[in-house]
C-alpha positions in Angstrom: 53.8 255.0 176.2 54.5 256.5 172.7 58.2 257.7 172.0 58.7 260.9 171.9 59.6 262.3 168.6 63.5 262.2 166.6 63.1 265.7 166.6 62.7 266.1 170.2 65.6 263.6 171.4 69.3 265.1 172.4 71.5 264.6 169.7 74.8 262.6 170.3 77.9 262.4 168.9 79.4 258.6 168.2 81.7 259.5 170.9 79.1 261.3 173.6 77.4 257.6 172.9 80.4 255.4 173.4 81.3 257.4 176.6 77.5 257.2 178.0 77.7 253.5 177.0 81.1 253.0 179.2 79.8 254.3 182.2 76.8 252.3 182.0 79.0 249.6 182.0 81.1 250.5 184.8 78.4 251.3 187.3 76.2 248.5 186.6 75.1 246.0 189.2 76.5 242.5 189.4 73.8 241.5 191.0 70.3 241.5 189.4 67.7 244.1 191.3 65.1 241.4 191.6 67.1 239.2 193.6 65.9 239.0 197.2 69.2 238.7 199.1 72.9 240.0 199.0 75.2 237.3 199.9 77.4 238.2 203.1 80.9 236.0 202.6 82.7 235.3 205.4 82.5 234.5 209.4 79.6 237.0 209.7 77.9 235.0 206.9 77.9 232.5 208.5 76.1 233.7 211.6 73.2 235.4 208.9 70.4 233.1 208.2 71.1 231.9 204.5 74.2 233.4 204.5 72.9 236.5 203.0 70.6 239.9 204.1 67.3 239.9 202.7 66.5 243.6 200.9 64.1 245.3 203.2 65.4 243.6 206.1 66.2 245.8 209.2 69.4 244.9 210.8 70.4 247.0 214.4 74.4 246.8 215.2 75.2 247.5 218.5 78.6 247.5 220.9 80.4 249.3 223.4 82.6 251.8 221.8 85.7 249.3 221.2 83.8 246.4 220.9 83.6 246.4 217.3 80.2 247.4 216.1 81.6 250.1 213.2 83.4 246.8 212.0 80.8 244.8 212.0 77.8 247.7 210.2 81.1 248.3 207.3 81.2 244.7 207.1 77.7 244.4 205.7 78.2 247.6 203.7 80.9 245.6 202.2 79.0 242.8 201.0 77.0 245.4 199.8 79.6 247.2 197.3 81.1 243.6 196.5 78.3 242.7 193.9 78.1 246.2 192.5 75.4 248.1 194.3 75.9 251.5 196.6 75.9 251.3 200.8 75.7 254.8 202.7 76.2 256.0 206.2 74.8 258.5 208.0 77.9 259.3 210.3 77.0 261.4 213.5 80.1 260.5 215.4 83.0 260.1 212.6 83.8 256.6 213.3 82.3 255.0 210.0 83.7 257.2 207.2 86.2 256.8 204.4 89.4 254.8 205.9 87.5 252.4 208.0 85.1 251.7 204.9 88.1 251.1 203.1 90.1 249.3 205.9 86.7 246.8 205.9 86.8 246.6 201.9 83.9 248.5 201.5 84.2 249.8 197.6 84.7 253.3 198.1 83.2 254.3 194.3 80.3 252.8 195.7 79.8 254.5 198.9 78.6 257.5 200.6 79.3 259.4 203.9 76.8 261.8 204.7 77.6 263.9 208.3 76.3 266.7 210.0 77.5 270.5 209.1 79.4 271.7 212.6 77.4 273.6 215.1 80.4 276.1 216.3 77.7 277.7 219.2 77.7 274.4 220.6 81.1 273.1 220.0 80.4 270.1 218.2 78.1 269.2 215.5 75.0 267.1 214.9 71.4 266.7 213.5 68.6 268.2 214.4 66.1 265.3 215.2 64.0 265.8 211.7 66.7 266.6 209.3 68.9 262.8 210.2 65.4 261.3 209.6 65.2 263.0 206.7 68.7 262.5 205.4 68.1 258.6 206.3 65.0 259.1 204.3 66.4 260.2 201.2 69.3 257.4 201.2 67.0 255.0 201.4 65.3 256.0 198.0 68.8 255.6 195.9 70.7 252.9 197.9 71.0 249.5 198.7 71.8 249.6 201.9 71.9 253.0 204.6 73.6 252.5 208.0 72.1 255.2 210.3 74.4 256.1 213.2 71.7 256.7 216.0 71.4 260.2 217.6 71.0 260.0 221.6 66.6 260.3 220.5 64.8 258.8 218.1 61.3 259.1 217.9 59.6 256.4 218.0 56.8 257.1 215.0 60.5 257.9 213.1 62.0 255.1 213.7 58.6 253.4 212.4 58.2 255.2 209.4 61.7 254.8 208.2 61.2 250.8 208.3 58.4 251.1 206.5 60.3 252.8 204.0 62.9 250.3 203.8 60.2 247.6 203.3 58.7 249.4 200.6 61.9 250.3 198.6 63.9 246.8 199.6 66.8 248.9 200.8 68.8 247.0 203.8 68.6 249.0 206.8 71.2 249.4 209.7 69.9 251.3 212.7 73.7 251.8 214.3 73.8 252.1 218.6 72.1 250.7 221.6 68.8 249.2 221.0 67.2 251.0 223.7 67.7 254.4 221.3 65.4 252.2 217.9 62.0 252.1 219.1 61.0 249.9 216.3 61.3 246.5 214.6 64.4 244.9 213.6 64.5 241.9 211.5 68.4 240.9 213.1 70.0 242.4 215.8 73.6 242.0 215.6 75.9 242.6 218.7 79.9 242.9 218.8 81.3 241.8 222.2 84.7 242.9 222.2 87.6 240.7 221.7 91.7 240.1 221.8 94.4 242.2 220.1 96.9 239.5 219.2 100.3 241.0 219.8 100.1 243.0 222.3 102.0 242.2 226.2 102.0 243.9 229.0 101.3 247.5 227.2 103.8 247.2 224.4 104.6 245.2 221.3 103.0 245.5 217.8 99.3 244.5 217.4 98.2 242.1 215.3 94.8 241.3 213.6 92.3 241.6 216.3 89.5 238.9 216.7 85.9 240.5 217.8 83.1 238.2 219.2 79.7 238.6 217.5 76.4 237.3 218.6 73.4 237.5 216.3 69.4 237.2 217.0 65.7 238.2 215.3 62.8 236.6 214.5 62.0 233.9 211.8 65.2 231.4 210.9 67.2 233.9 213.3 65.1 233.2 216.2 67.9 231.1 217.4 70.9 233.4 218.4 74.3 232.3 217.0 77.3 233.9 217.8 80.7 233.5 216.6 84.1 235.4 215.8 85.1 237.6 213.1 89.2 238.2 212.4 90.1 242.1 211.6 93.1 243.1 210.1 95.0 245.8 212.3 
């Protein structure tokens, strides 16, 4: 492809240049795009096959409310940020924005919460069915990694379509709630159990980091389930 013509091109300042040249810097990648995997460090690492997610894997998290499941999706959307590429969240029910990113050590420069606009009439607020597949959609052509906090429905040929457009753009993707509501493949399913909050007897005292119990399953080298603990800060 020819370049287009001096005359044509925006003229810059030395300064407009050093400035564009900064944030290039800033916001570039540590890790190279081509690389098939994003290391996960850590306890839940450990329990990933490699150590690592593979791009275009599709990775459900599930748990009871309390059990730990919005600790465990952050987690991975933390490994994410940590070699310099962007995570996102579609967040229906408010438990995955801004302070628990940050509480997980998700880099927050590097992350974006996307919720639904409040439906007064009905007292609360939430997607219609084909704008979240839509909104998933459209994080998945500009991120690494999208968690996608499930709505009560999915339909199925959604669910199918969106894995197909993880696969094609090697984007990470985390369907987030029970695994009855994802009526399609998953490469790793991912499931917190609950766990202990150090500190606390008999109803009072001051809690202390909390350890969650994590089992992990799929296909291929996670075929085996493994399951382990992970330690969160209070």
């Amino acid at each position: 492809m020819a370049s287009a013509p001096a005359r044509l091109l925006p003229r810059r300042d030395g300064d407009a240049r050093t400035t564009l040249a900064d944030v290039a810097r800033r916001h570039r990648p540590v890790s190279a795009a081509h690389e098939r995997v994003i290391p996960v460090p850590g306890p839940l690492g450990e329990l990933l096959p490699n150590a690592a997610l593979a791009r275009g894997a599709v990775v459900g998290v599930e748990g009871v409310p309390g059990a730990g499941a919005s600790s465990v999706a952050l987690t991975l959307a933390a490994a994410v940020t940590a070699v310099g590429e962007w995570a996102a969240v579609v967040d229906l029910h408010g438990s995955l924005g801004g302070r628990a990113a940050a509480e997980a050590g998700v880099a927050l420069d590097r992350f974006a919460v996307v919720r639904p606009p409040p439906r007064p009439q009905a007292g609360g607020s939430g997607f219609p069915m084909d704008r979240w597949a839509t909104a998933v959609a459209t994080l998945l052509d500009g991120m690494s990694l999208v968690v996608a906090d499930l709505p009560r429905s999915v339909r199925a040929a959604d669910a199918r379509r969106l894995v197909a457009r993880a696969r094609e753009r090697e984007v990470i993707l985390v369907p987030f709630g029970p695994a009855r509501l994802w009526a399609a493949d998953t490469t790793l399913r991912v499931q917190a159990v609950g766990g202990d909050w150090p500190g606390l007897g008999e109803g009072i005292g001051v809690l202390g980091e909390r350890t969650i119990r994590v089992q992990v399953d799929g296909r291929g080298a996670a075929a085996r389930p493994r399951s382990g603990a992970l330690v969160l800060a209070s």
